[in-house]
BABABA-233815 format. One record per atom (N, C-alpha, C): residue number from 1; y, x, z; atom name; residue in three letters. Coordinates in Angstrom, 2 decimals, always signed. Layout:
<sites>
NUM,Y,X,Z,CA,ALA;
...
</sites>
This chain:
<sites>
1,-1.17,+0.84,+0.00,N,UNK;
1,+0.00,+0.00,+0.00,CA,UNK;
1,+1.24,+0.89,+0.00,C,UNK;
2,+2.37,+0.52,-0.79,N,UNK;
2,+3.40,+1.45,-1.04,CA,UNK;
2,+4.52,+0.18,-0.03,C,UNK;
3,+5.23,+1.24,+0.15,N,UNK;
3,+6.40,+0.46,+0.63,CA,UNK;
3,+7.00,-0.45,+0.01,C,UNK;
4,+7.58,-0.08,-1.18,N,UNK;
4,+7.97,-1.64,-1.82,CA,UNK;
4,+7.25,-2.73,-1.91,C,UNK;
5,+5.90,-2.34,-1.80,N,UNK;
5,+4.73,-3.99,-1.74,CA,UNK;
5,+4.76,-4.21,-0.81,C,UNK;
6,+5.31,-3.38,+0.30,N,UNK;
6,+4.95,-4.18,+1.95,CA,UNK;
6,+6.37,-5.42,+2.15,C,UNK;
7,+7.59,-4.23,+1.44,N,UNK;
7,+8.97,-5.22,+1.41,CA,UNK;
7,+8.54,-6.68,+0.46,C,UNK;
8,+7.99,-6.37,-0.69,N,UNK;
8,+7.55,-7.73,-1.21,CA,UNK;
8,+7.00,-8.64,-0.08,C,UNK;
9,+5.74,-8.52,+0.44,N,UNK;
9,+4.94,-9.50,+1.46,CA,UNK;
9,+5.79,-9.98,+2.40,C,UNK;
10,+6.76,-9.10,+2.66,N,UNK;
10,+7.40,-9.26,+4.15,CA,UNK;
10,+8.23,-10.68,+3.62,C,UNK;
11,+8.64,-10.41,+2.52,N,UNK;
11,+9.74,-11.58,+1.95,CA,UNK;
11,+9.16,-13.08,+2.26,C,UNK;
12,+7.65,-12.80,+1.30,N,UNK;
12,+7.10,-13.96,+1.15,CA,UNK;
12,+6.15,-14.71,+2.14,C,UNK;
13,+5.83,-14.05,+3.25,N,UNK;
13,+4.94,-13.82,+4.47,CA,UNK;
13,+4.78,-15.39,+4.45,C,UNK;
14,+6.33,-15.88,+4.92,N,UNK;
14,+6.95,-17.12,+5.41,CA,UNK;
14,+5.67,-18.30,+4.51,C,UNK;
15,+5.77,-18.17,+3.05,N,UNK;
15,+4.90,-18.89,+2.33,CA,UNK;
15,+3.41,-18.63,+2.61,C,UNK;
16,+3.46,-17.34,+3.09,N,UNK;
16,+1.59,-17.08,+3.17,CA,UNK;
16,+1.38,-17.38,+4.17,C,UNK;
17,+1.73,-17.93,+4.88,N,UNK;
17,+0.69,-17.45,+6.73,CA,UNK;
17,+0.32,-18.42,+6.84,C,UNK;
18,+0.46,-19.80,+6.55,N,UNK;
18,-0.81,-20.76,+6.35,CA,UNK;
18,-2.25,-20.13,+5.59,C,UNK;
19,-1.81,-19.53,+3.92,N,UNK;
19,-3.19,-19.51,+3.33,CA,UNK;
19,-3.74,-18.26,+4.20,C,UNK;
20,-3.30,-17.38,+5.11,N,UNK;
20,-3.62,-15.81,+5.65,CA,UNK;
20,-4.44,-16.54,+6.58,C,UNK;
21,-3.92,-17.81,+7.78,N,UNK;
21,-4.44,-18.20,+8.89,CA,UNK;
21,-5.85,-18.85,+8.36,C,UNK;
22,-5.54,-19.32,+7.35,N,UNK;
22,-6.72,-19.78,+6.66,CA,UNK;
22,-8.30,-18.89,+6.37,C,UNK;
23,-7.56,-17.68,+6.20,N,UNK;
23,-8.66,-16.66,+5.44,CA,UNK;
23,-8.78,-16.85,+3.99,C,UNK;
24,-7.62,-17.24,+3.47,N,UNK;
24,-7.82,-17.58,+1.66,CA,UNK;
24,-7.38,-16.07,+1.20,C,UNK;
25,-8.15,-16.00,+0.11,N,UNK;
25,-8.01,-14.78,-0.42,CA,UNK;
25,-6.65,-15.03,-1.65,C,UNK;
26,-6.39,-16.01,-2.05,N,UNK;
26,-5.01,-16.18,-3.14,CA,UNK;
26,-4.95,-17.71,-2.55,C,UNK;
27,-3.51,-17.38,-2.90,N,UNK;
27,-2.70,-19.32,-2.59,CA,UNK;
27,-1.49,-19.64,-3.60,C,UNK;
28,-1.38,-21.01,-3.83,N,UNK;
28,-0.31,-20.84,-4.66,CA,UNK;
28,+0.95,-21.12,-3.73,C,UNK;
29,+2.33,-20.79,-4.50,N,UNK;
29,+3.01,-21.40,-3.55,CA,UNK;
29,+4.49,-21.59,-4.56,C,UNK;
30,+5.28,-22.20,-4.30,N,UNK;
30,+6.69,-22.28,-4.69,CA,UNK;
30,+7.44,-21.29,-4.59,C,UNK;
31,+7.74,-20.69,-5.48,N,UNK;
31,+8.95,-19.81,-5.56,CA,UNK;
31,+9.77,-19.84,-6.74,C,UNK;
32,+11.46,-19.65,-6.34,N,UNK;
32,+12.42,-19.69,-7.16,CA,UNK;
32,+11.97,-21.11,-7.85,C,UNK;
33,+11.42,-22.33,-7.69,N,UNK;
33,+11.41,-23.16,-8.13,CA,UNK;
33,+10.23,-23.54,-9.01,C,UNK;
34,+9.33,-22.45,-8.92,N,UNK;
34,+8.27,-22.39,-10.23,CA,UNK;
34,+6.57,-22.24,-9.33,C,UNK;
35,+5.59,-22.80,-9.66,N,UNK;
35,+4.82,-22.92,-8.87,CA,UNK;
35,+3.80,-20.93,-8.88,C,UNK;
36,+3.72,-20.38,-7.92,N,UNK;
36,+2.92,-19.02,-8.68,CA,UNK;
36,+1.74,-18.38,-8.03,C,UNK;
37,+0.89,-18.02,-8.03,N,UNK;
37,-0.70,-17.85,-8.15,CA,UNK;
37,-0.18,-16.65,-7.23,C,UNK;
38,-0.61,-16.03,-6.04,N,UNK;
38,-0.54,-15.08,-5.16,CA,UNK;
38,-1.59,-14.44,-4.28,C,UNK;
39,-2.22,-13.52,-4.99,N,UNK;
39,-3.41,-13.16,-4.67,CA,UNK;
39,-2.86,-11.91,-2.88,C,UNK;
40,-3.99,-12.45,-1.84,N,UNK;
40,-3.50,-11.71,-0.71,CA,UNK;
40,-4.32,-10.58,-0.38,C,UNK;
41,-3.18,-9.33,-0.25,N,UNK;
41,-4.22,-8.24,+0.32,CA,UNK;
41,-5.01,-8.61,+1.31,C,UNK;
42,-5.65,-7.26,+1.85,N,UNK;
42,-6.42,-7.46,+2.84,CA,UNK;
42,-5.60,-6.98,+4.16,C,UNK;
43,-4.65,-5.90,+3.96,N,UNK;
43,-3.95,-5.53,+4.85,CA,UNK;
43,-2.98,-6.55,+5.37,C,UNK;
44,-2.89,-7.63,+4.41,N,UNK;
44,-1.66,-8.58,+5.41,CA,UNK;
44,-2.61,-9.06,+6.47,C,UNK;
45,-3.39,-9.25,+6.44,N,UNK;
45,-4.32,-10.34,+7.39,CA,UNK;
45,-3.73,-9.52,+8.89,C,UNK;
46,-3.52,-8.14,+8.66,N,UNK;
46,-3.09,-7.56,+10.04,CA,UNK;
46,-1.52,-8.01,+10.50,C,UNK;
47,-1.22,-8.44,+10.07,N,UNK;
47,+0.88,-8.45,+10.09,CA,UNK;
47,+1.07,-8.92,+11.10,C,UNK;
48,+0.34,-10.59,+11.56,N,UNK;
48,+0.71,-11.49,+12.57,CA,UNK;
48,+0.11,-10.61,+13.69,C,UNK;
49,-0.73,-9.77,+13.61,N,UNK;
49,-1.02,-8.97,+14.85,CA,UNK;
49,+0.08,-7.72,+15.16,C,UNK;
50,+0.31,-7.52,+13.92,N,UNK;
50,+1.42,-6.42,+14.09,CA,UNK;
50,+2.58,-6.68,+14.71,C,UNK;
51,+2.95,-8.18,+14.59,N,UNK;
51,+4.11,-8.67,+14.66,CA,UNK;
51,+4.50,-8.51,+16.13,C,UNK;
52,+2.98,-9.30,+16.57,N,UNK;
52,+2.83,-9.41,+18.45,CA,UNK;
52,+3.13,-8.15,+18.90,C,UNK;
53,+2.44,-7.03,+18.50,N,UNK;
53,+2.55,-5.95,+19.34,CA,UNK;
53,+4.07,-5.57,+19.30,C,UNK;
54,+4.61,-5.36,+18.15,N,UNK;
54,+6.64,-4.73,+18.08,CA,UNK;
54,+7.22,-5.87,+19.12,C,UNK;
55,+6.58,-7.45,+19.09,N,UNK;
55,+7.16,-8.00,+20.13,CA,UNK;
55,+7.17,-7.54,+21.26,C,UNK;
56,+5.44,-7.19,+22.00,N,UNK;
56,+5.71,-7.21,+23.21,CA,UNK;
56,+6.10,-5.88,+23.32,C,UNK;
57,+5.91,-4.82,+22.83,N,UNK;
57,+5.85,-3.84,+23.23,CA,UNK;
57,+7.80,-3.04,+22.89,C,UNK;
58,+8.67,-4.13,+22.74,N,UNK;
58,+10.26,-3.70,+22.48,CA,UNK;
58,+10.65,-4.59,+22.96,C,UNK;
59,+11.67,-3.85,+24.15,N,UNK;
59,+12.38,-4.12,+25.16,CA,UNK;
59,+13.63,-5.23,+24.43,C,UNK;
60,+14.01,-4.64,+23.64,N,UNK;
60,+15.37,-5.47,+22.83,CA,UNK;
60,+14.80,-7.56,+22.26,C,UNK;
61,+15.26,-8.16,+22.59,N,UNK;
61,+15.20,-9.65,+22.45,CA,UNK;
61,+15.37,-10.01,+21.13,C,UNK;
62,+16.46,-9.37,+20.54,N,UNK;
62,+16.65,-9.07,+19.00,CA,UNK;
62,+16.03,-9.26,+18.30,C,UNK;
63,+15.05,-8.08,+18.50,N,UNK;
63,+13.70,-7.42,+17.35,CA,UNK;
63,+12.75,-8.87,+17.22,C,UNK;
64,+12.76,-9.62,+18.39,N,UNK;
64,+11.78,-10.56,+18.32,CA,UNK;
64,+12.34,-12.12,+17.68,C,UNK;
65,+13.50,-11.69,+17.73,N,UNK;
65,+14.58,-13.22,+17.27,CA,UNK;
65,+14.30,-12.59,+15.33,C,UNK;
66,+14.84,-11.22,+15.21,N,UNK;
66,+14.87,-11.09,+13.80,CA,UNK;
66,+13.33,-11.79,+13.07,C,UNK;
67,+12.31,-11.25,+14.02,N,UNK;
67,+11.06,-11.45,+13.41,CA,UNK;
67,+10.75,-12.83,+13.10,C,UNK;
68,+10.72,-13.59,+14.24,N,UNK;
68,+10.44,-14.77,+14.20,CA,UNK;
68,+11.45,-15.73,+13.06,C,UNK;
69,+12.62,-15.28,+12.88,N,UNK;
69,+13.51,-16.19,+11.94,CA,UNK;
69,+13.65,-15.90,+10.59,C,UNK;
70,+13.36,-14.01,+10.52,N,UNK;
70,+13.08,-13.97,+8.94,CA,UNK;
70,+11.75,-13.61,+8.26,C,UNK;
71,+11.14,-13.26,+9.04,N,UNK;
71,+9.40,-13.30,+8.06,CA,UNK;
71,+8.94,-14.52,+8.76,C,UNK;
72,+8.53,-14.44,+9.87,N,UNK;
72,+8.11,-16.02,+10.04,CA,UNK;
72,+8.05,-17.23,+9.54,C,UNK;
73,+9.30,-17.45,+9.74,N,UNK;
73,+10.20,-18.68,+9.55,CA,UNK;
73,+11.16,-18.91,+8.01,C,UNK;
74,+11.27,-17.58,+7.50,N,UNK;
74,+11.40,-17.10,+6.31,CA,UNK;
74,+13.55,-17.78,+6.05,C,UNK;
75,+14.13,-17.93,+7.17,N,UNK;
75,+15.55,-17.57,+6.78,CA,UNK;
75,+16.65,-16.91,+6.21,C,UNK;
76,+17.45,-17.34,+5.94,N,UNK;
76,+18.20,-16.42,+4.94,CA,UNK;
76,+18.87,-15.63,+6.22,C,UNK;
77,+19.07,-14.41,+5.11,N,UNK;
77,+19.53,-12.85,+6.07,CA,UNK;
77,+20.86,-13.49,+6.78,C,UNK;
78,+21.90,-13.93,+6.14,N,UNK;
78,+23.50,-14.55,+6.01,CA,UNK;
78,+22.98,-15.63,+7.35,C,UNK;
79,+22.01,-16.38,+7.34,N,UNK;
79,+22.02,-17.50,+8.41,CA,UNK;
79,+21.34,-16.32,+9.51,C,UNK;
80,+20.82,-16.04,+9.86,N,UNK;
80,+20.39,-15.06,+10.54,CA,UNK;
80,+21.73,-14.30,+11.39,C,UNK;
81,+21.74,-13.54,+10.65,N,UNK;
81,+23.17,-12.34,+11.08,CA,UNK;
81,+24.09,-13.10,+11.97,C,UNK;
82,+24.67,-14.47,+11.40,N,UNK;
82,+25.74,-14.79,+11.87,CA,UNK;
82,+25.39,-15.88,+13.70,C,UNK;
83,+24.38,-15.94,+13.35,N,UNK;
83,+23.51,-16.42,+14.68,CA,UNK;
83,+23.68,-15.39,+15.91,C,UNK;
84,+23.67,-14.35,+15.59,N,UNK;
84,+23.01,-13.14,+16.84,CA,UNK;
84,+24.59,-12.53,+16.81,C,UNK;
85,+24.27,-11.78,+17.83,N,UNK;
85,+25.33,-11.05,+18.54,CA,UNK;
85,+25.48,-9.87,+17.81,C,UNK;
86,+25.75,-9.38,+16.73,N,UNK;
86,+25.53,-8.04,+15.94,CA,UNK;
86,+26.46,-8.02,+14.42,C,UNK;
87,+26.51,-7.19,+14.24,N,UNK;
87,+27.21,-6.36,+13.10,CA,UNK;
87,+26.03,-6.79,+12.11,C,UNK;
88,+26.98,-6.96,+10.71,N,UNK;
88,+26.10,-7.15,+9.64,CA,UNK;
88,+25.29,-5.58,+9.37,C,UNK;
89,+25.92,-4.73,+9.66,N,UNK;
89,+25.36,-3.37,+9.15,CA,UNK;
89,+24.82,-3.02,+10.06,C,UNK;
90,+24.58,-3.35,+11.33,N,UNK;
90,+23.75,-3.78,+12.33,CA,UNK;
90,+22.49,-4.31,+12.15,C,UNK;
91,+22.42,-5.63,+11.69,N,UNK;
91,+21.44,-6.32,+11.48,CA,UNK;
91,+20.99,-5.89,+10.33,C,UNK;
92,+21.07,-5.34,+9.11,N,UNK;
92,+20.40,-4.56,+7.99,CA,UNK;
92,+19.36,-3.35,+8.63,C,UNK;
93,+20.33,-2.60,+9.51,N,UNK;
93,+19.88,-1.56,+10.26,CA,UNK;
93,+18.61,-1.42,+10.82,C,UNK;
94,+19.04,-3.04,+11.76,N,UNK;
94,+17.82,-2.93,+12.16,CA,UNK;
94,+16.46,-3.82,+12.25,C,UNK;
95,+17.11,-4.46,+10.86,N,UNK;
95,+15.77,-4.92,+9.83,CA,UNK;
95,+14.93,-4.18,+9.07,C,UNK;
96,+15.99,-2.95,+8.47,N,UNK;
96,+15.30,-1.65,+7.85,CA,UNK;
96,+14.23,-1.16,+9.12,C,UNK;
97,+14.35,-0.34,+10.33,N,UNK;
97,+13.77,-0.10,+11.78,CA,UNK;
97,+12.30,-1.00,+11.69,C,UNK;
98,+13.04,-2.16,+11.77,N,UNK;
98,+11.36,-3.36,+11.71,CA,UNK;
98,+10.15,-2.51,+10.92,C,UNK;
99,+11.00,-2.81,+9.69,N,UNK;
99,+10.16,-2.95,+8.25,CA,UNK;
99,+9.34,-1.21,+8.48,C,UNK;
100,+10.47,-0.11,+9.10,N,UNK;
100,+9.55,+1.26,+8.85,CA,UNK;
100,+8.53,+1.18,+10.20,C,UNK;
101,+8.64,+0.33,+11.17,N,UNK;
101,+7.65,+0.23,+12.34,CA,UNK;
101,+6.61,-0.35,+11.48,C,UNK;
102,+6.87,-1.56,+11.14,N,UNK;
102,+5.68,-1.92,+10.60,CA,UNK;
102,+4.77,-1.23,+9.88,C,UNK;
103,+5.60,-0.37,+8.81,N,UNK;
103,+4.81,+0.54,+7.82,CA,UNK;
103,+4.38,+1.60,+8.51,C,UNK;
104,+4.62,+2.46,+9.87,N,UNK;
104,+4.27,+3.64,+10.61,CA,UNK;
104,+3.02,+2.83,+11.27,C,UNK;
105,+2.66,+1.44,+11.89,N,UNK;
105,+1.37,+0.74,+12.30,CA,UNK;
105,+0.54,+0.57,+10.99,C,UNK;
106,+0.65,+0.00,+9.78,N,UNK;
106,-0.47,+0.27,+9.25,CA,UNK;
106,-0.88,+1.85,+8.67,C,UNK;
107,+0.13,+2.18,+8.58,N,UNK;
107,-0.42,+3.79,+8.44,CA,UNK;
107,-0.72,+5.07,+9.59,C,UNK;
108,-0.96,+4.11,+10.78,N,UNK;
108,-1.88,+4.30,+11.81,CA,UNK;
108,-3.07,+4.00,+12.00,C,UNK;
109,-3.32,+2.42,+10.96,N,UNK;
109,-4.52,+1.66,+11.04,CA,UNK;
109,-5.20,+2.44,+9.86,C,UNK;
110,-4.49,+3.16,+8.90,N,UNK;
110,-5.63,+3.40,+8.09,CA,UNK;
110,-5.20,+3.21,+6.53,C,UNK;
111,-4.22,+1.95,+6.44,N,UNK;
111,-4.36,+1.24,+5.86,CA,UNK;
111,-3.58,+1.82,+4.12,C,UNK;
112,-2.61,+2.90,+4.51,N,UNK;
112,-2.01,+3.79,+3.25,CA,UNK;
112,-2.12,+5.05,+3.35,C,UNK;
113,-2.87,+5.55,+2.34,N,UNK;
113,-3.21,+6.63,+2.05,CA,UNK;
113,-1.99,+7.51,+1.83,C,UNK;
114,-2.22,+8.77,+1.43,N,UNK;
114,-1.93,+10.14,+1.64,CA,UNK;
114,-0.91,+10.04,+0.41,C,UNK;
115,-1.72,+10.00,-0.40,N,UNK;
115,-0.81,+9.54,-1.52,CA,UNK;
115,+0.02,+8.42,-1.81,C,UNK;
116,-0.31,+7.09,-1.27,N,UNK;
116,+1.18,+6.18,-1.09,CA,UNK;
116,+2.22,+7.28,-0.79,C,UNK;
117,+1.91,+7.50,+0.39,N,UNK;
117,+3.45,+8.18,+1.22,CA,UNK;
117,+3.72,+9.27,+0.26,C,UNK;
118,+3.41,+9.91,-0.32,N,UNK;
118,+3.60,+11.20,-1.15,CA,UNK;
118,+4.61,+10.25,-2.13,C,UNK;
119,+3.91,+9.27,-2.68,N,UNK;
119,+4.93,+8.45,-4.01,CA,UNK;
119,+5.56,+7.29,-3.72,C,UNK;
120,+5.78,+7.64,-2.38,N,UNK;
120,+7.20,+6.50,-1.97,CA,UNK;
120,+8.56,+7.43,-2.02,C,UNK;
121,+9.86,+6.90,-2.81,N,UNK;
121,+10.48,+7.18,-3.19,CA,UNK;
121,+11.38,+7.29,-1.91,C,UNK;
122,+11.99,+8.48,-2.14,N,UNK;
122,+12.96,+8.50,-1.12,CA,UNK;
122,+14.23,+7.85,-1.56,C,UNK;
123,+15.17,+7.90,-2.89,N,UNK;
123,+15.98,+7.23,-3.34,CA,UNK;
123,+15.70,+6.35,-4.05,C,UNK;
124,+15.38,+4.82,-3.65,N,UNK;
124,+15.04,+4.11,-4.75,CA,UNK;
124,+15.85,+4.02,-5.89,C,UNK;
</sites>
């Protein structure tokens, strides 16, 4: 798994975690208005576990408000931000933070090889 596919899932999570809770291996779902065929790794099935642990295990209330309202719950960034107590370049900040925790746990679990990380771009 490369980083930009994890930023993809993270987007769409919100639509998958019914067919994930399910154990479906593809689901369709609505996007941008158009119905589309979404076949699921195997590594998402870990996320909602991932999710718990950055919860319990970070002190900040934040981290657990961001999670729950934008992959979860799948909100816009703009409704988000202006909710919480924080700086927009704040809340980018430390949505970016999330997203590289998340990616430092599955590449604890196993889950991206040697070479993902080698051909993840440092300047996209």
């Amino acid at each position: 798994m490369k980083k930009e596919e994890l930023k993809h899932y993270l987007n769409l999570y919100n639509l998958l975690k019914d067919a994930i809770k399910k154990g479906e291996k593809e689901t369709n779902i609505k996007l941008y208005g158009r119905k589309k065929n979404v076949k699921i790794p195997e590594w998402l099935y870990k996320l909602e576990d991932i999710f718990e642990k950055i919860i319990y295990f970070e002190d900040d209330k934040l981290v657990a408000k961001v999670i729950n309202r934008v992959y979860r719950h799948g909100d816009k960034d703009k409704r988000v931000m202006t909710s919480l107590p924080i700086t927009e370049s704040g809340y980018y900040r430390l949505k970016r933070k999330i997203e590289e925790k998340i990616y430092e746990l599955y590449i604890l679990s196993g889950d991206v090889t040697a070479d993902e990380i080698y051909n993840n771009k440092i300047f996209y």
